[in-house]
N, C-alpha and C positions, 0 to 999 in steps of 0.2 A: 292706274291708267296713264301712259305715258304718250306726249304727243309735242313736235318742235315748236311749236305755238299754236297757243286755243282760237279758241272760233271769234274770238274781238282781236287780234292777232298782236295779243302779248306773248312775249316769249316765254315758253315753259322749259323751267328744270328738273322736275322733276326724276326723272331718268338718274341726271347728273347726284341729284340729292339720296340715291335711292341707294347708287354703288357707292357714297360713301359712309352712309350710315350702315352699310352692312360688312363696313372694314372693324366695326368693332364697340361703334356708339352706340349701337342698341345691343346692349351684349344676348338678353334673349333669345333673338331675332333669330328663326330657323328655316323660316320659308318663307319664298319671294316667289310673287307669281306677277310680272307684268304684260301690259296688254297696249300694244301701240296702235296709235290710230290719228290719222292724219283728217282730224274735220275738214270738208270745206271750206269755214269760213276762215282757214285757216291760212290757206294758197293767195287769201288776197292782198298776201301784205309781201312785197317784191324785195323790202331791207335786208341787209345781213342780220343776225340773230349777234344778241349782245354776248359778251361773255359769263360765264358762272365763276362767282364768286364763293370757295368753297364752305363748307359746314363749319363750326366754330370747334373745336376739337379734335378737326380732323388731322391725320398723321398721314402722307404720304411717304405710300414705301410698304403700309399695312394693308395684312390680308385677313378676312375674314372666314370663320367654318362654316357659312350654312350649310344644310342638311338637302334643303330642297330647292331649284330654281327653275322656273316657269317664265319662259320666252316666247311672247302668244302675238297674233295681230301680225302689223307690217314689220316683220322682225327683225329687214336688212340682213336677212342672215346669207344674201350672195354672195359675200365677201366676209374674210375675218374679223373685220374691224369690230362689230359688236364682240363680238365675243373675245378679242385681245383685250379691251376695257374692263369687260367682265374680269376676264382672270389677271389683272392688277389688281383688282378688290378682294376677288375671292379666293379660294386656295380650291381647285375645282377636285383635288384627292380627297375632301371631307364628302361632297357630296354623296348622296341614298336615290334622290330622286331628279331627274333633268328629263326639258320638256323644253324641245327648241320647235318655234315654228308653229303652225294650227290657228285655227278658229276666224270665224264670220264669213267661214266658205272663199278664203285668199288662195285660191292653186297657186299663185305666182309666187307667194314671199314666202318661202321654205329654205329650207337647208340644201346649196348648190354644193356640186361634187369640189369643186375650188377648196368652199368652207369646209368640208367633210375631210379633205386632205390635209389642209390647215390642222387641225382637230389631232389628224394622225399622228403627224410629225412633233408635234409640239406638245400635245395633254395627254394625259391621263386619270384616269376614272375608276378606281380601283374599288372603288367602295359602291358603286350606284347599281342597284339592284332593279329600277323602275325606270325604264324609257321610252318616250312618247319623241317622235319627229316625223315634222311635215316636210317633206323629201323634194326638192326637184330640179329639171334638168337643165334649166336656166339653157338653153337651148335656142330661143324662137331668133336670135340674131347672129347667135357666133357659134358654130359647131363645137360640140363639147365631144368626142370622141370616148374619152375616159370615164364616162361618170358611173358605168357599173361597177370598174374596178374601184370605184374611189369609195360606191357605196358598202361593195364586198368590205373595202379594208375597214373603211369606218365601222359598220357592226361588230369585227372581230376585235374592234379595241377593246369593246366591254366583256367582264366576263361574268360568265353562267346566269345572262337575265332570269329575274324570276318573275316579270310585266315587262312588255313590248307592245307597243305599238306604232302602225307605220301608214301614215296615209301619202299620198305618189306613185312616180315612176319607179316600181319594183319590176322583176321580170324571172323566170326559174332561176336563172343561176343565181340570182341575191338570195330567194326564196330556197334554195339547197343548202349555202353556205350560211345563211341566218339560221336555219334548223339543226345545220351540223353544230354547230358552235353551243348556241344555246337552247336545244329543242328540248332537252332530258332536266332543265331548269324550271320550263316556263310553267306559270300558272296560270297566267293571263296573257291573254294575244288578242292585238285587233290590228290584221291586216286589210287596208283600200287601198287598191291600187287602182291608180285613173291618171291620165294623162292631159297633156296641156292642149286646147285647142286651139290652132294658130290660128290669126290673124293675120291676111295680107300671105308675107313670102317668108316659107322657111327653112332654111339649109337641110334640118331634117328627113330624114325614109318618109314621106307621106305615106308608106304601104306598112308602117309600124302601125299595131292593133295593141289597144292596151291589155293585158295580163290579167286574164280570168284560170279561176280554177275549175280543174277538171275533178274526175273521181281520184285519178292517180294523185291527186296534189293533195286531198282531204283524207287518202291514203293515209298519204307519207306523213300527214300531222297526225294520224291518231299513234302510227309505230317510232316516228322520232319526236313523240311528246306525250309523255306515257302517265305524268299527272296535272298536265293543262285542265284547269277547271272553268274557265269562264275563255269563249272565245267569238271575235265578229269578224265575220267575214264575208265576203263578195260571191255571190251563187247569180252564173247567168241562167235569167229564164230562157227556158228552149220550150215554150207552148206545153207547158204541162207533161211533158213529155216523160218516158218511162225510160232515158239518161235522167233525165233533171229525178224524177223521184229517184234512183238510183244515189243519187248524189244525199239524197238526203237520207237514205237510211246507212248509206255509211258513217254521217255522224252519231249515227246510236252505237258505232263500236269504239267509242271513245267511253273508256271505262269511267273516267272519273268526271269527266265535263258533266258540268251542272248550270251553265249558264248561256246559252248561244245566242247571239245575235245575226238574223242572213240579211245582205244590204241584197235585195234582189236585181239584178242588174237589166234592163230593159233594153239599154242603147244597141244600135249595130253599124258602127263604124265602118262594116266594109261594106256597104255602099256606094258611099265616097275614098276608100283605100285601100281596097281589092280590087286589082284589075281581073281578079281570075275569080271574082263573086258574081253568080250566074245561078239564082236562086228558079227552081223550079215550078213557075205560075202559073197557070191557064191563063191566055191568048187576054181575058179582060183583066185579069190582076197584073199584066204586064206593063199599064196602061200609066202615065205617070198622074198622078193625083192632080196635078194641077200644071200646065205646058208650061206659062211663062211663068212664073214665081218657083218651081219644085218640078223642075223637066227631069230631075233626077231621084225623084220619090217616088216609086211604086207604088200602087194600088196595096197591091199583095204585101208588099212592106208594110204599109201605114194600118194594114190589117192585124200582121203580127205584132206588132207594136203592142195594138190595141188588145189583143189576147196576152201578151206576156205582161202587161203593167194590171190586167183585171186581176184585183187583187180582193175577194169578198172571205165574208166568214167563213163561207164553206172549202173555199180553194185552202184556207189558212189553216181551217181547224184539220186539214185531210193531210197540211205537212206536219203541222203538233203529232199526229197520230202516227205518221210514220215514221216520225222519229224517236218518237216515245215507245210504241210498239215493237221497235227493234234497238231499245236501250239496253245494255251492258252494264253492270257494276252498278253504280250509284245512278238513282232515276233523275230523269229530265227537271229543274226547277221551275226554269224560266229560256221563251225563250221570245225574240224579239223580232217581228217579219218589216222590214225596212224596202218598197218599192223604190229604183234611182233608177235615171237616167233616160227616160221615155226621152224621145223625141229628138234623142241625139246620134246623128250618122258620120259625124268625124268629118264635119266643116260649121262653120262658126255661121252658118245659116240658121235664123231662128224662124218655125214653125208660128202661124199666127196665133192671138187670141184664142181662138176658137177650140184650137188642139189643145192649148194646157188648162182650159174649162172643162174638157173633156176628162182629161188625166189624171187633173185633180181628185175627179172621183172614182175613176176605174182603179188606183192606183192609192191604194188602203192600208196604211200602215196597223197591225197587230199585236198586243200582248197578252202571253199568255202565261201564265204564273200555275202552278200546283200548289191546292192545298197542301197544306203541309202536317199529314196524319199518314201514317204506316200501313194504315188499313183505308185507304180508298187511291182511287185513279183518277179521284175529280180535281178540275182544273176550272180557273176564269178566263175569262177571255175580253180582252178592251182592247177597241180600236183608238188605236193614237191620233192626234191634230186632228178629231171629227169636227170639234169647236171649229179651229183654224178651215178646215174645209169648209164648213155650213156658212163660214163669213165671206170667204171667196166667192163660194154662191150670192150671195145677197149681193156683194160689188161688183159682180159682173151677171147682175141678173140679165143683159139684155142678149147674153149669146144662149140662157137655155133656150130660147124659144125659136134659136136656129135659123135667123134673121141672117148671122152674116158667114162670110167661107161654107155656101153649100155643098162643092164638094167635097171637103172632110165630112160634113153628116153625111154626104152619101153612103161614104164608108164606111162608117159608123151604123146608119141602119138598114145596110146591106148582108151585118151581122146579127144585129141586135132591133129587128123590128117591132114597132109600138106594139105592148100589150093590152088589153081589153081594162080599160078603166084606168090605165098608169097616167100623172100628172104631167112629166115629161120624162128624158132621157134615162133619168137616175132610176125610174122605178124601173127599166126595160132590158138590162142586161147583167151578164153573170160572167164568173171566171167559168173555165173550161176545166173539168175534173182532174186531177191527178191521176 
């Protein structure tokens, strides 16, 4: 865990201590995986930061071979500087595995197209077979014009991944030329694509929609990635619809996939950035949820919302089935149903209490594993964070009982009216069929 001073605000080096003991003092030393994080109580100390004083052994000028390096947390990676550091220590042609960028849900501190072109010009990678990066357009103040071409070039430095993953601003033409490149390699793929939501004022297309896949897209990955075994990926819900199952039985013509994960995507951005979104409601779901706080949330929206994040056993166990029922080659193992993005309309407006108590529970994460015998089709099935759910509940016990923002419950059981002896909300509603 690296961070420029801890929470009593002494200065920390570790960082500094970490690139040079992997110049060659710990000759073992094959994987580095750091994780940066800037405490609170860390911002309270206003002084400059003293100098490091280096390792007792250390040789400047020497480079190290790890195998694997792991760049996780507030990673600075908008600019090259972390990473010219790095490659003084390290010799970045040994490396197997690199993983810039990611984790504690930071959209912001990812790999900008800046650093991506840096990267180009300057390194190579000849040996890394495994890539993980959190990607983005460093955008919300200065127009970045270039960044797909920067992230096209960046992918085509590595060659024939055999693990990729990508969470960011991707868009078809990256998602073309990532697949030309290295689709007939991959084993493992997890593509998220999601975008940044401004804040205030942004040079940016407000009318840009982030990057969902269609049938044509789960196509193109079953015929340019012919033994991909393990893959996650982003499916927007469309109300159960007979596109959306569509989508899901073309992942059964992936011969060799044995492992899926769907992040199912909930949000609808063009709300707030379609001008030409003109959803077809009857005269009362036209009606905005709420005038003065949400004058631009439909009825009829806040409704589909509520049906694409209803996520129960039976909605889940009906996409195991049609995916598994229309499996090819080697059967379904494992697959993993992931609810995201409720409540999000592509402005930095947040939805009250009351909606994400709601959410919480319509919005059901799933695992479902097969037995692993020759001779049967049976499978388990475990819902994910119930714990985590049922403790949400208990801390905000005071909105089941529907005290506060009446008209969200209006909408709510406008759909899903109390039934004969249910305790409150949670026993009263179901997903919509497949």
């Amino acid at each position: 865990m690296i961070v420029d001073r801890d929470s009593d605000g002494d200065d920390d080096f570790n960082l500094e201590a970490m690139m040079e003991l992997v110049t060659g003092l710990a000759p073992n030393l094959n994987e580095v995986i750091v994780l940066n994080l800037f405490p609170g109580g860390s911002l309270k100390s206003r002084r400059p930061r003293g100098s490091w004083q280096s390792l007792p052994g250390f040789t400047r000028g020497k480079r190290g071979s790890l195998k694997s390096l792991s760049l996780r947390g507030h990673t600075r990676l908008g600019t090259p500087k972390i990473l010219h550091d790095w490659a003084r220590h390290i010799d970045f042609t040994c490396l197997r595995h690199l993983t810039l960028g990611g984790c504690l849900d930071m959209m912001g501190f990812g790999l900008s197209g800046e650093t991506m072109e840096w990267i180009v010009e300057t390194q190579s990678f000849p040996h890394v077979k495994s890539l993980c990066v959190h990607v983005t357009r460093d955008d919300l103040n200065v127009e970045k014009p270039h960044y797909r071409e920067q992230a096209i070039s960046f992918f085509g430095t590595f060659d024939s991944l055999e693990q990729l993953s990508i969470d960011g601003p991707i868009d078809y033409r990256i998602m073309d030329d990532i697949l030309a490149h290295h689709g007939q390699t991959l084993r493992k793929l997890s593509l998220h694509p999601f975008e940044e939501i401004p804040v205030g004022i942004n040079v940016r297309n407000l009318r840009d929609l982030p990057f969902h896949f269609t049938k044509d897209c789960v196509l193109q990955l079953r015929d340019q990635c012919p033994i991909l075994e393990e893959l996650t990926i982003l499916v927007k819900r469309n109300k159960s619809s007979a596109s959306e199952a569509e989508i899901y039985r073309c992942f059964g013509e992936m011969t060799n996939l044995r492992a899926l994960s769907l992040l199912l995507e909930c949000s609808n951005w063009r709300v707030n950035r379609d001008p030409t979104y003109a959803p077809d409601f009857d005269e009362g779901n036209q009606e905005p949820v709420e005038t003065e706080r949400y004058p631009w949330l439909k009825r009829g929206e806040l409704k589909e919302t509520f049906i694409n994040c209803a996520v129960d056993e039976a909605l889940a166990c009906a996409i195991w089935k049609t995916i598994s029922q229309n499996k090819t080659g080697r059967p379904l193992e494992r697959l993993k149903l992931w609810p995201t993005g409720a409540g999000e309309y592509g402005t930095a407006a947040r939805l009250p209490p009351t909606f994400a108590v709601i959410v919480q529970n319509l919005a059901q994460s799933w695992l479902f594993e097969r037995v692993p015998r020759d001779d049967t089709e049976d499978f388990t099935v475990t819902e994910l964070r119930q714990r985590r759910r049922l403790a949400l509940d208990e801390k905000e016990a005071k909105y089941l009982g529907h005290p506060q923002d009446p008209e969200f419950w209006k909408v709510f059981r406008s759909m899903w009216p109390p039934k004969d002896g249910s305790k409150d909300f949670r026993d009263d509603w179901s997903s919509s069929p497949l």
